[in-house]
C-alpha positions, 0 to 999 in steps of 0.5 A, spaced: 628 535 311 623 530 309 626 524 309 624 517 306 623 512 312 621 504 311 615 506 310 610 505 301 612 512 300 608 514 292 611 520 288 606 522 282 611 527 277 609 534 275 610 537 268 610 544 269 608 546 262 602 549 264 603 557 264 606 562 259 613 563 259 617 568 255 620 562 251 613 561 248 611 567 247 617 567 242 614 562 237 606 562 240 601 567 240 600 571 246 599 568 252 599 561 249 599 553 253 598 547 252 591 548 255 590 549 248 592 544 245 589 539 250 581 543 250 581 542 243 584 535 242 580 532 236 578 524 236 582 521 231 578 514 230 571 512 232 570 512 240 577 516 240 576 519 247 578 526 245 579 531 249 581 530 257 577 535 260 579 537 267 573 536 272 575 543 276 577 547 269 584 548 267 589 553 272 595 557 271 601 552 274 605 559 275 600 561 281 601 558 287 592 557 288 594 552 283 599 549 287 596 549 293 589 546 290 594 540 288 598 539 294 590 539 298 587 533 293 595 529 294 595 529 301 586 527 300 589 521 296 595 519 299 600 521 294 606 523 299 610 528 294 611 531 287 617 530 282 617 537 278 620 536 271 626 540 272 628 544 264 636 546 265 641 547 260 647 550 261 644 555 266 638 557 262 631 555 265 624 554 262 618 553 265 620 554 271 615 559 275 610 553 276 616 550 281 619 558 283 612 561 283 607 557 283 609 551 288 614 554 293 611 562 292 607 564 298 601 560 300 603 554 294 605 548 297 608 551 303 611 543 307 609 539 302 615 534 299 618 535 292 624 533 288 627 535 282 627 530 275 632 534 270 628 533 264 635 533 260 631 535 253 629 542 252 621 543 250 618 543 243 619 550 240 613 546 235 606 545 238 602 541 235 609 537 232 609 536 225 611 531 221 616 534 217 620 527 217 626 530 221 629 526 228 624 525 232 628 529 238 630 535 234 638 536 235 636 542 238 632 540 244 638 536 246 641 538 253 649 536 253 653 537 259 660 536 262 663 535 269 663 543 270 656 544 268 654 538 271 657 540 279 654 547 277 647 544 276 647 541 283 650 547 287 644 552 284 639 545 286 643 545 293 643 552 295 635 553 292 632 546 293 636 541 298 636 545 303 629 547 303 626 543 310 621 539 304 626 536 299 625 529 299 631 525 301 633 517 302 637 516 307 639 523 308 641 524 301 637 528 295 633 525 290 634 527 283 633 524 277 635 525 270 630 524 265 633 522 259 640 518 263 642 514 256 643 520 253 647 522 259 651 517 259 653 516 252 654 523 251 659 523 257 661 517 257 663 512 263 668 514 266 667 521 265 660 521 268 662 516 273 667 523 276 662 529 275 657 525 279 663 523 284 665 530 284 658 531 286 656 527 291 663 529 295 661 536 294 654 534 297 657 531 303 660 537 305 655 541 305 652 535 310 648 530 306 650 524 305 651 524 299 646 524 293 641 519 291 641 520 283 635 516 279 637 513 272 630 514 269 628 511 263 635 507 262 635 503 256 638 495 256 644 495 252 647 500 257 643 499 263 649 494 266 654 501 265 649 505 271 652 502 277 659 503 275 657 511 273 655 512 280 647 512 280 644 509 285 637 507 282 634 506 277 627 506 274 622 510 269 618 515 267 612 513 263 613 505 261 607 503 259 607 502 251 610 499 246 612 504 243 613 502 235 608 497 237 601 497 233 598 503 232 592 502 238 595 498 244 590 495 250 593 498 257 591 492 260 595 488 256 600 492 257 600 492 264 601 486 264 607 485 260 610 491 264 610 489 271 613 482 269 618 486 266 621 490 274 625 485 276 629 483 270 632 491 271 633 491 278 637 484 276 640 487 269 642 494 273 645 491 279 640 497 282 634 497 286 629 499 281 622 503 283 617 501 279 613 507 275 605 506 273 601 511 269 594 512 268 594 512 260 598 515 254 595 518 249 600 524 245 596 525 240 593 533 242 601 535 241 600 532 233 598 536 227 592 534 224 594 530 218 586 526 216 586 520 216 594 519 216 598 516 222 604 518 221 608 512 225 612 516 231 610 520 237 606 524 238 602 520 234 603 513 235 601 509 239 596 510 242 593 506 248 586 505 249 580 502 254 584 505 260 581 505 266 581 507 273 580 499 276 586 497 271 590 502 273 588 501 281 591 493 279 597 495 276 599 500 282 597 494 286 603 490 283 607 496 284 606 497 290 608 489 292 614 489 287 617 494 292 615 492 298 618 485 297 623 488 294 627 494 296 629 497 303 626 504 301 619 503 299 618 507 294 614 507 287 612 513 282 605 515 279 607 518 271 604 522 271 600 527 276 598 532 270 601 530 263 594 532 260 597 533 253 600 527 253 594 522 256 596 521 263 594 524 270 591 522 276 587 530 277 580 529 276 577 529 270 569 529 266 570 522 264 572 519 271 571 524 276 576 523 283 577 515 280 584 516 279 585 518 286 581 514 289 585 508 286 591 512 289 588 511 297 584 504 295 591 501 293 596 505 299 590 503 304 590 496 302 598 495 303 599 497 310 
C-alpha cells in the first residue's frame, strides 16, 4: 500500500474526460471530446487567452502511453499522486477507461499512487452548454444514493482500488472524497449518512484497513459543522479560487489572496483538518455556446479569471504548503487541477508557459524541505 508518512505529500486531481466513450458517442458526433472543445475555444473579450494549447499535442487518457507520459512529468516535478474523478451512479460508470484502461492498463502508471474523488454528478449530456435558463445543474446529473448503494460503491472501490499495492493511504485507511458532499449529505441527511458511512468503515476494517479516510470536498458553511458528526474525517475543495457570483472578470491574485485567508476558518467551522486546495486558473468558457457579446451570468460562462500567472500560482502553492505544515499531522495538500483544460486549470505544459507550472510544483516542494 502507498501510505501517507509525516512528510508534504501533493495530489494534483485528474479529470478523465479525454477520451470517447459510448455515453458520448450517443449525444456527439463520433469519436467526440472535448479536445474539441478546447482546441477551438474562441476569445470572448480582448486579450482573452483562448485556446489552451497543450504543448506535447492533445492525447487519448484511455491508452496507457498517455498515462504513462503524466505520471513521468509528475514524479520530474514533485507531484506525489493522482485523484481520478471517479463517475458512479448506482452502478453505472462513465469515463472510466482513462483510470481502467489508461492509468492501471499494462505500461500506464504501473506503481505510481492513485485515489479516487466520486465525482457524485453525472457528466454534461450537452457540450458546449447552452443557456436555455434551466438549473445550473440538470436534475438529471445528479447522483442520489443510500446506505445500500453507498457500501456497494465501497466494496466494488475496495476489491479493484483499495487492495491495489499503490492506493494511497492515511494511516493505513483509503482515501476517498466525495466531490459534491453537501449534496450528499442533504439528500441523505445527518443521521442516515452518518450510518452508511459507519457501516462503511467497519466493512473496511474487516477486510484489514484501518478504516477509511473519507474527504468532504467542497462542503458549504452552512452545513459545514454537520461533517464531523457524519463521519468524515477531512475536509477540503476542488477549485476554490473564484468568487463565483462575483464580477464577470476577476484578478487570480486577488483572489488568492482572499482564499488563503479563508483555510483556517474551515478547519475551525468543520472541527476537521482541512487540506488546502490550489489551482493554477479558471476559465470555463470553451464548454459555453457562443452567445456574441452576451454573458450569460452563470458557469460555464461567468467568471472568468485573469492575469493568471505561473509565479502567482508558485506563491499561493507556498502558502498552502505552509498552512498544512503548521497545521495538520498529515502534510497533505492538493493541486486542482492536473488536466481541467476545458475548464482553465492544469499543471500540464502548455504553448503559453512551457513546463512553468510544474516548475513552480518543484521550486515550492524543494523550498519546504
Amino acid at each position: 500500500m502507498c501510505k501517507l508518512n509525516n512528510r508534504l505529500t501533493i495530489g494534483a486531481y485528474v479529470y478523465p474526460g479525454w477520451h470517447t466513450c459510448p455515453e458520448r458517442d450517443r449525444r456527439f458526433p463520433p469519436c467526440w471530446s472535448e479536445w474539441e472543445l478546447v482546441l477551438n475555444a474562441p476569445e470572448r473579450f480582448d486579450g482573452h487567452q483562448q485556446p489552451r494549447i497543450p504543448l506535447y499535442g492533445t492525447y487519448d487518457d484511455a491508452l496507457p502511453s498517455s498515462a504513462n507520459k503524466q505520471v513521468c512529468l509528475a514524479r520530474e516535478y514533485g507531484v506525489d499522486f493522482f485523484i481520478y474523478g471517479f463517475f458512479w451512479s448506482r452502478g453505472i460508470r462513465v469515463l472510466d477507461a482513462a483510470l481502467d484502461s489508461g492509468f492501471l492498463g499494462q505500461g500506464g502508471g504501473k506503481d505510481f499512487p492513485f485515489a479516487l474523488m466520486w465525482a457524485n454528478r453525472m457528466p454534461r449530456g450537452v457540450l458546449p452548454v447552452k443557456n436555455d435558463q434551466g438549473p445550473e445543474i440538470d436534475p438529471g446529473r445528479l447522483v442520489y444514493t443510500d446506505p445500500d448503494d453507498f457500501m456497494e460503491l465501497i466494496q466494488y472501490c475496495e476489491e479493484r482500488y483499495f487492495s491495489r499495492p499503490n492506493y494511497f493511504l492515511i494511516e493505513n485507511m483509503p482515501m476517498f472524497s466525495i466531490f459534491d458532499s453537501t449534496f450528499f449529505l442533504r439528500q441523505l441527511g445527518v443521521e442516515c449518512a452518518h450510518k452508511a458511512i459507519k457501516r462503511a468503515k467497519e466493512y473496511l476494517i474487516k477486510k484489514g484497513y484501518r478504516g477509511l479516510h473519507l474527504m468532504a470536498i467542497n462542503p458549504s458553511v452552512a452545513m459545514i459543522r454537520e461533517f464531523k458528526k457524519a463521519g468524515f474525517d477531512s475536509v477540503s475543495h476542488y477549485v476554490w479560487l473564484p468568487e463565483w457570483k462575483g464580477k464577470y472578470l476577476q484578478d487570480y491574485g486577488e483572489l488568492t489572496d482572499m482564499r488563503s485567508s479563508e483555510w483556517h476558518s474551515f478547519a475551525e467551522m468543520s472541527d476537521l483538518a482541512y487540506y488546502p486546495s490550489v489551482s493554477p486558473g479558471w476559465d470555463a468558457s470553451p464548454r459555453g455556446e457562443i452567445h456574441g457579446q452576451q454573458k450569460p451570468f452563470r458557469y460555464p460562462w461567468w467568471p472568468i479569471v485573469v492575469n493568471e500567472h505561473p509565479k502567482l500560482f508558485s506563491e499561493f502553492l507556498g502558502k498552502a504548503i505552509r498552512y498544512t505544515k503548521c497545521n495538520n499531522h498529515n502534510q497533505l495538500c492538493f493541486i486542482a487541477s492536473w488536466n481541467e483544460w476545458s475548464e482553465g486549470h492544469y499543471l500540464e505544459p502548455d504553448t503559453r508557459f512551457g513546463t512553468e507550472w510544474l516548475e513552480a510544483v518543484r521550486r515550492e516542494k524543494s523550498n519546504a524541505v
